[in-house]
C-alpha positions as CSV (number, residue, x, y, z in Angstrom):
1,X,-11.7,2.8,20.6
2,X,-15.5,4.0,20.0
3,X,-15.6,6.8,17.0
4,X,-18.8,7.6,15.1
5,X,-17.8,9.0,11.5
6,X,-20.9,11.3,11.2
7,X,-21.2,12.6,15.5
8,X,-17.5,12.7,16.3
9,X,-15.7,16.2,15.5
10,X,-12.1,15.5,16.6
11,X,-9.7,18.7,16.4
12,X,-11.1,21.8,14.1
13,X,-9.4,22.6,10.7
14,X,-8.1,26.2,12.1
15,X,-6.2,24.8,15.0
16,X,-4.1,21.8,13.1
17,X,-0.6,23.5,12.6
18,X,2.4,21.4,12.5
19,X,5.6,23.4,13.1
20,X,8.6,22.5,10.8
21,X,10.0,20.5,13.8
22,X,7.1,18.9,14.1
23,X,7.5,17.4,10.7
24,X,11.1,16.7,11.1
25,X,11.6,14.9,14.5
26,X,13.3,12.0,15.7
27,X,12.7,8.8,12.9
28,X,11.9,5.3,13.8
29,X,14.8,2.5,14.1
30,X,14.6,-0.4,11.6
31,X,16.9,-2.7,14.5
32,X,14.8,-1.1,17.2
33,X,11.4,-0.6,16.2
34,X,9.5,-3.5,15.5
35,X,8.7,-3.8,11.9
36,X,5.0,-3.2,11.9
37,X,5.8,0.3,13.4
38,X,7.4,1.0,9.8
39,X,4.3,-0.8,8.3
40,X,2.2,1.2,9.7
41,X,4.2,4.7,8.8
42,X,4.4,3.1,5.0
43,X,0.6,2.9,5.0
44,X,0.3,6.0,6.6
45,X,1.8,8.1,3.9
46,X,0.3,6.7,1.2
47,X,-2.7,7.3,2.5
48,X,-1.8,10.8,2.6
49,X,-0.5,11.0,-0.7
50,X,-3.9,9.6,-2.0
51,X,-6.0,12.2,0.1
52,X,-4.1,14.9,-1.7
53,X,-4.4,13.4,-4.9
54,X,-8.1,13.0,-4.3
55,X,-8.7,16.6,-3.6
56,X,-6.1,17.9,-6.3
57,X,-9.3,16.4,-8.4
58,X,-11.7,17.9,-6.8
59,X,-10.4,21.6,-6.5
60,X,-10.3,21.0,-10.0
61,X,-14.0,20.3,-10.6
62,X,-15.4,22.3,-8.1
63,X,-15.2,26.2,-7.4
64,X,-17.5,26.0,-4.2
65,X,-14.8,24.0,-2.5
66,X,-11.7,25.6,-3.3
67,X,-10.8,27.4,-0.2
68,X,-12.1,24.4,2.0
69,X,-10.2,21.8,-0.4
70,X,-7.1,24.3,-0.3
71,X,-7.1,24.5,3.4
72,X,-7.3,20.7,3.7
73,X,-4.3,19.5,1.3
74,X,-2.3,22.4,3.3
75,X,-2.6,20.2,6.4
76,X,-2.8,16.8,4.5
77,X,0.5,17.8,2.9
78,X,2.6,18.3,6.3
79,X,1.0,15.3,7.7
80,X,2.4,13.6,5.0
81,X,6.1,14.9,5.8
82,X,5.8,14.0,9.3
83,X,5.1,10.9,8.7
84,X,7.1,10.0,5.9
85,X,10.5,11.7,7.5
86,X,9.6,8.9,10.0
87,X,11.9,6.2,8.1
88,X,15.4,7.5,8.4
89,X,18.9,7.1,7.2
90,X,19.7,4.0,8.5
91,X,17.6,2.4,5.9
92,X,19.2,2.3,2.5
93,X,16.9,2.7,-0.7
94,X,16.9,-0.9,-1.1
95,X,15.5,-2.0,2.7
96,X,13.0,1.0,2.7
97,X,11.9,-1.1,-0.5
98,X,11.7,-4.5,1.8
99,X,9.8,-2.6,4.1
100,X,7.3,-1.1,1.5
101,X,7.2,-4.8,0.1
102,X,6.3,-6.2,3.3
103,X,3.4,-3.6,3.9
104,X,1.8,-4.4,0.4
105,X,2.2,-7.9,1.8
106,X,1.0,-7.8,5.4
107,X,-2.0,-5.4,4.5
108,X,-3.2,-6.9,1.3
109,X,-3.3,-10.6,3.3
110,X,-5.4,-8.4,6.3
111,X,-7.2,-7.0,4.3
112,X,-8.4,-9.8,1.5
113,X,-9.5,-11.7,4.8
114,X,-12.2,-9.4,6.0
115,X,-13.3,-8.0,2.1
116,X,-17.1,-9.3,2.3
117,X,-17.5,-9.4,-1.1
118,X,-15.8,-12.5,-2.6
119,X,-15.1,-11.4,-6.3
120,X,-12.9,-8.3,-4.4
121,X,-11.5,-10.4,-2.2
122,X,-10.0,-12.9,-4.8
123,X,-8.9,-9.6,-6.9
124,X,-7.0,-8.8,-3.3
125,X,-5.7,-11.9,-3.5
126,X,-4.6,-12.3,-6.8
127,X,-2.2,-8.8,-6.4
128,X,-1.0,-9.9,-3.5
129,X,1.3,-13.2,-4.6
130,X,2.5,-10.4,-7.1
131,X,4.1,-8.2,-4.2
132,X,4.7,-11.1,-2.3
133,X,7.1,-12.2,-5.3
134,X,8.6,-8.9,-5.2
135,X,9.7,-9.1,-2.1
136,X,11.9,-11.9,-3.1
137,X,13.0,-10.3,-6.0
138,X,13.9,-7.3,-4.1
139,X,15.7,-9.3,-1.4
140,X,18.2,-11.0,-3.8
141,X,19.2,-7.4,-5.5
142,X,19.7,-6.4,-1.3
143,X,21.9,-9.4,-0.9
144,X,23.7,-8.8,-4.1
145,X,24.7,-5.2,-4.1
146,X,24.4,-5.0,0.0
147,X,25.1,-8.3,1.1
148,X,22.6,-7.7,3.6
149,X,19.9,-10.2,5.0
150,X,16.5,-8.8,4.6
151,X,15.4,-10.4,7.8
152,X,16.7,-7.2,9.4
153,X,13.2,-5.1,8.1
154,X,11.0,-7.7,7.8
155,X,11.6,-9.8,11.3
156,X,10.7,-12.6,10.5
157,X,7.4,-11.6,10.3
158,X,7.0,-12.4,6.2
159,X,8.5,-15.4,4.2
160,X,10.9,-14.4,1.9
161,X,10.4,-17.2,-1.5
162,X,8.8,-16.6,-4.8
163,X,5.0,-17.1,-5.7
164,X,3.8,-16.2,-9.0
165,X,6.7,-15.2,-11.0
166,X,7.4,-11.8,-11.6
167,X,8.1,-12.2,-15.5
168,X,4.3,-13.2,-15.8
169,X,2.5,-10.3,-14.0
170,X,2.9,-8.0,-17.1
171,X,-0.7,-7.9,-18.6
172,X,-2.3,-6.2,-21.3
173,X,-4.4,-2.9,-20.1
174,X,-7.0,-4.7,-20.5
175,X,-6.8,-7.5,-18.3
176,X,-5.6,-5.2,-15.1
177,X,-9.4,-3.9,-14.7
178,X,-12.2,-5.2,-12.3
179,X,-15.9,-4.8,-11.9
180,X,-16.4,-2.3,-9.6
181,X,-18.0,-2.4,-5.9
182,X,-21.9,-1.4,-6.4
183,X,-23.8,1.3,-4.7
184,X,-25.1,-0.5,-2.2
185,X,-21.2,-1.6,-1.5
186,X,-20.7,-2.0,2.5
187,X,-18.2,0.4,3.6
188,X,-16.2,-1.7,4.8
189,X,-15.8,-3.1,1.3
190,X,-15.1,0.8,-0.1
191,X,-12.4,1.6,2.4
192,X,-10.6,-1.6,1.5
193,X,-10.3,-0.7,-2.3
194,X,-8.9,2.9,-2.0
195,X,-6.7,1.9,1.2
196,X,-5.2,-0.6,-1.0
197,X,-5.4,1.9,-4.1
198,X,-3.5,4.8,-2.2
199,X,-0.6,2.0,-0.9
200,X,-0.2,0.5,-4.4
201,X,0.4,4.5,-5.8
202,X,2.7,5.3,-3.3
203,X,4.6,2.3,-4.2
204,X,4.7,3.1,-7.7
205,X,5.9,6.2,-7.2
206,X,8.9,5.5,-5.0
207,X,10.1,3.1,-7.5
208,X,9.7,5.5,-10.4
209,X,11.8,7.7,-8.1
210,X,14.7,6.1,-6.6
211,X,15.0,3.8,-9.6
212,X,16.9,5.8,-11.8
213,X,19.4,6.1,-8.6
214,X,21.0,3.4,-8.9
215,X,24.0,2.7,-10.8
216,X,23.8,-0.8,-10.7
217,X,22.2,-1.8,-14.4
218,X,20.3,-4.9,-13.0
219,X,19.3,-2.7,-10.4
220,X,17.7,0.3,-12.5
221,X,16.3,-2.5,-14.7
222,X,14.2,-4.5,-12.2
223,X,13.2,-1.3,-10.5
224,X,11.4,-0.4,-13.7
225,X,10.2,-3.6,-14.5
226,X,8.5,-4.2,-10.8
227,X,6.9,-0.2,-10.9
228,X,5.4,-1.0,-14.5
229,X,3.7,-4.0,-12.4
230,X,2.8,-1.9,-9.5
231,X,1.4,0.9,-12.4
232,X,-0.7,-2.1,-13.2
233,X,-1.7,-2.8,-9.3
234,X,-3.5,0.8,-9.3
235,X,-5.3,0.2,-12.2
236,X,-6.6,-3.4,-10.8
237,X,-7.5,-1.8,-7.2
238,X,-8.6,1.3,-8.7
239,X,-10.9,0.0,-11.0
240,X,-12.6,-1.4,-8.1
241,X,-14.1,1.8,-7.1
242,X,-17.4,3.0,-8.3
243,X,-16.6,5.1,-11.0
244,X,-20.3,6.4,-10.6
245,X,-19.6,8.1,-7.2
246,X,-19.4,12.1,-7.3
247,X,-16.1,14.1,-6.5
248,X,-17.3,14.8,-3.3
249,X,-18.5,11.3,-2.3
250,X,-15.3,10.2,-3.5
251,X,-13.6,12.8,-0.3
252,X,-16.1,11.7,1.7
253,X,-14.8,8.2,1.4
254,X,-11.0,9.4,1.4
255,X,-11.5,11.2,4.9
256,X,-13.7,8.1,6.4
257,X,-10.6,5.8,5.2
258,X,-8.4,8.1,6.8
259,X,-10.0,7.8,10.2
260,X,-10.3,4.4,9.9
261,X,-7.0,3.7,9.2
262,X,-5.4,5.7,11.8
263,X,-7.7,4.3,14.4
264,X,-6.3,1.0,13.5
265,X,-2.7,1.9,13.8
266,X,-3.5,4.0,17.3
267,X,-5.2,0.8,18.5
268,X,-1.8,-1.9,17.8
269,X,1.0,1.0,17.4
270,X,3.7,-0.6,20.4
271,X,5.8,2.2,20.6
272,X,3.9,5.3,22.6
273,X,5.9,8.4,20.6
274,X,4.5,7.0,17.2
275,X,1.2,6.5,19.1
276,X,1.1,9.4,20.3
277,X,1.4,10.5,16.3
278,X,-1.3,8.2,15.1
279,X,-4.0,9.7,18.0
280,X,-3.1,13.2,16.8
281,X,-3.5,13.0,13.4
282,X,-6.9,10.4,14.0
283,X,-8.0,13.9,15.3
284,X,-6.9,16.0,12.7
285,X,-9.2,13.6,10.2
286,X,-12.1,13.6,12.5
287,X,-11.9,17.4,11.6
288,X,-11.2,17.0,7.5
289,X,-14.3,14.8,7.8
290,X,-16.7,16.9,9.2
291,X,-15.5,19.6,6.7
292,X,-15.7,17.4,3.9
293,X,-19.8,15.9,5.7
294,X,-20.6,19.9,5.9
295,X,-19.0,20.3,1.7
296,X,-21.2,17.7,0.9
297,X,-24.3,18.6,2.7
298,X,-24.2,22.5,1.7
299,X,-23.1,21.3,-2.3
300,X,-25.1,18.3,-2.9
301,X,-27.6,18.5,-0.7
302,X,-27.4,15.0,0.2
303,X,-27.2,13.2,3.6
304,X,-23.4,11.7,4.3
305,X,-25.5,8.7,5.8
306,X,-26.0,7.5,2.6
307,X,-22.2,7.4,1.5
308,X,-21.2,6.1,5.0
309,X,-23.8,4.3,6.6
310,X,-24.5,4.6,10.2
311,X,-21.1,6.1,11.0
312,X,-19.7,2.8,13.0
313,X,-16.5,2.0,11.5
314,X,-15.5,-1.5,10.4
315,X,-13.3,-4.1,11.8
316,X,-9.7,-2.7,12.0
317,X,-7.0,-3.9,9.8
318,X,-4.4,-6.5,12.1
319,X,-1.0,-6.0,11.8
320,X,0.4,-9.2,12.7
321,X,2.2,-12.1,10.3
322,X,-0.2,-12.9,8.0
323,X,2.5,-15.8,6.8
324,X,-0.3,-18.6,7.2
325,X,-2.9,-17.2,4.9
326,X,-0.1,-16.2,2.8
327,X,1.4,-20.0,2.0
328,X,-2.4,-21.0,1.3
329,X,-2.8,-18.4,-0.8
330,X,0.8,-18.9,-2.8
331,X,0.0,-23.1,-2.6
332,X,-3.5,-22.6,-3.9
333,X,-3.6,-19.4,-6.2
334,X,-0.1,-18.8,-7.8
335,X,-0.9,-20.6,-11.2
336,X,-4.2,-17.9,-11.8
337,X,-4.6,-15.6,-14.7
338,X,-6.9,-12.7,-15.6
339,X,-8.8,-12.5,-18.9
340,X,-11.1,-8.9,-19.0
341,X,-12.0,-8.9,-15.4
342,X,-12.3,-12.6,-15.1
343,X,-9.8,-14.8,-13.0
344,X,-9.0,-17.7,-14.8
345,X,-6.7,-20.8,-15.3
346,X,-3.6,-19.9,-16.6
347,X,-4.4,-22.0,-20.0
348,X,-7.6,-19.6,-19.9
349,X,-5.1,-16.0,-19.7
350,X,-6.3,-13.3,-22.1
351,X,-4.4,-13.6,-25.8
352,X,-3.5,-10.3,-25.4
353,X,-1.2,-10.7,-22.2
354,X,0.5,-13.1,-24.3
355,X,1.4,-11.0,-26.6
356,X,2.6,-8.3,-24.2
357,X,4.2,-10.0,-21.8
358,X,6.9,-11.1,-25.4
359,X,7.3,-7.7,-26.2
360,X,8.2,-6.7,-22.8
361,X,10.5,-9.8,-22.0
362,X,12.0,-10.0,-25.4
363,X,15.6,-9.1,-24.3
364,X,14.9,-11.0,-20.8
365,X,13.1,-10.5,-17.0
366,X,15.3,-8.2,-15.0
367,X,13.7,-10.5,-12.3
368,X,14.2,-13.2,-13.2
369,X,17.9,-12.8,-13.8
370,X,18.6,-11.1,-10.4
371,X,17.2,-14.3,-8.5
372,X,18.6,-17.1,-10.7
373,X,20.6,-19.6,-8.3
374,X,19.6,-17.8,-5.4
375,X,17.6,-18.4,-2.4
376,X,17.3,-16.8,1.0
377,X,18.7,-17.7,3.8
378,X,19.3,-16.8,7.1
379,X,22.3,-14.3,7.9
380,X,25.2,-12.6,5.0
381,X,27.7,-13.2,2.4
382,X,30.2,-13.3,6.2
383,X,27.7,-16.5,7.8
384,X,27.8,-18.1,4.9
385,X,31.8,-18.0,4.2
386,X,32.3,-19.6,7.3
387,X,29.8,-22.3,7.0
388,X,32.6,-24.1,4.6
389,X,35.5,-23.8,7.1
390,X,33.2,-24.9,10.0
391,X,32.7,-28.2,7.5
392,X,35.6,-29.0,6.6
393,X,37.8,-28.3,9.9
């Protein structure tokens, strides 16, 4: 799949209507659909979310755009819905949380293996044994109030065992921030930071959400514990963007990762209805694009070349295991700290976080209580009763 960011027009902002069946159609099965299908609808919607939130802020610092910017989120907002009415009831609260764990997972892993700047990609790194503890933290609570093995979203595809404990990802502020890509930052290198940025928001936000849901007490508690952490994730992958870029760079970018990443999900989706999806809406942000090129041309006066190159995108995202690179990482990397926007030993970890981290854990780590004596294992609560009686007849 051949698309030029800057010479491409895809489908025009007037004819992008979405009817309300449209948005509310048949969703994907978490037994039949393989589990990068929800991956990629997880990714998708936070991506959505962040283009919204992106031109929230700028129809709030720029009159000239309004009506464009207006227009935009109107179709930004129902491709949201479609996509995210996409996971349906058959997932409980809890597995659509497995599946959102093994997206931060599975993409972060792609992802911190093509970044071509090193210092990003260890920061990609470093976030990513925190979600990948997550998941295993979110797996025992799913065994204990479900008695369900999270096998059934992941697959298979993603181990489920700890990595850097959860209890020790609470930082102060001040130690969540990075140095942020340059000016002369490939694009590659930009879509990577706000992709990541959007998925670790939408995350946050769920939690925040269906938290309070529960009526489980360890439950509500480790839900707030683990969103505080993924509070912290947006500040580390947001302070990677360049916090020099203008509002309307900043849409340039939004709409260029949007193409991107739908071209990646067209190009590996398996099952041709959700395809068919990903193709249309790769259309619809060919369109956004050249509205938000023609914005930034008629505003700034400035050529979009210089914000995104020569208009070739860059390598795809692969959504496959990533379970290899993962285990190096966890082996190699689990025992690092942060110290300003240094990554350090973990004697070296900013005073600070100390501090924090035995305010916040003074009456004890909702994760760490919910995964004491327990490990995962293949099968339920049913498997394993009968293991004993298999034993000893």
């Amino acid at each position: 799949m051949t698309i030029h960011l800057l010479q491409d027009k895809g489908t025009p902002l007037g004819r992008q209507t979405l009817s309300w069946k449209d948005m509310v159609g048949k969703p994907i099965s978490k037994l039949d659909d393989d589990a990068f299908t929800r991956v990629r609808a997880i990714l998708m919607n936070g991506q959505e979310l962040d283009s919204l939130r992106t031109k929230q802020v700028a129809l709030r610092m720029n009159a000239d755009a309004r009506v464009a910017l207006a227009q935009l989120m109107r179709v930004e907002q129902h491709q949201a819905t479609t996509i995210n009415w996409l996971i349906g009831a058959d997932h409980s609260p809890l597995e659509t949380t497995i599946g959102y764990e093994q997206t931060a997972i599975e993409v972060t892993a792609a992802v911190a293996q093509m970044e071509p700047d090193p210092y990003l990609a260890q920061g990609y790194r470093y976030a990513l044994l925190e979600d990948f503890d997550h998941l295993y933290r979110y797996s025992a609570m799913l065994d204990r109030l479900e008695g369900k093995d999270p096998n059934n979203i992941t697959q298979g595809y993603t181990d489920i065992v700890p990595a850097r404990p959860t209890w020790v990802h609470h930082r102060a502020p001040e130690h969540d921030l990075l140095e942020p890509y340059g000016a002369d930052a490939e694009l590659a290198t930009k879509l990577h930071a706000l992709t990541l940025t959007g998925g670790e928001y939408q995350t946050h936000d769920y939690y925040m959400n269906i938290g309070p849901l529960f009526a489980d007490p360890l439950a509500r508690q480790l839900y707030a514990e683990i969103a505080s952490v993924e509070s912290q994730h947006i500040t580390h992958y947001g302070s990677m963007l360049n916090p020099h870029e203008t509002i309307l760079e900043k849409l340039l970018v939004s709409e260029a990762s949007e193409v991107w990443n739908y071209a990646g999900c067209a190009a590996q989706e398996t099952n041709p209805r959700i395809r068919a999806l990903w193709e249309r809406f790769l259309d619809y942000e060919l369109g956004h694009l050249q509205v938000a090129i023609q914005l930034f041309k008629d505003i700034e006066r400035r050529d979009p070349a210089e914000v995104l190159g020569d208009g070739r995108l860059p390598r795809f995202i692969e959504f496959r295991s990533q379970r290899d690179f993962v285990r190096r990482v966890a082996q190699e990397e689990s025992t690092m700290r942060k110290d300003g926007t240094v990554f350090v030993p973990e004697a070296e970890e900013g005073v600070s976080s100390l501090a924090y981290r035995d305010a916040v854990n003074a009456g004890g780590s909702p994760s760490r209580n919910v995964s004491a004596t327990w490990s995962w294992m293949p099968g339920t609560e049913l498997v394993r009763d009968e293991a004993p009686r298999r034993h000893a007849g």
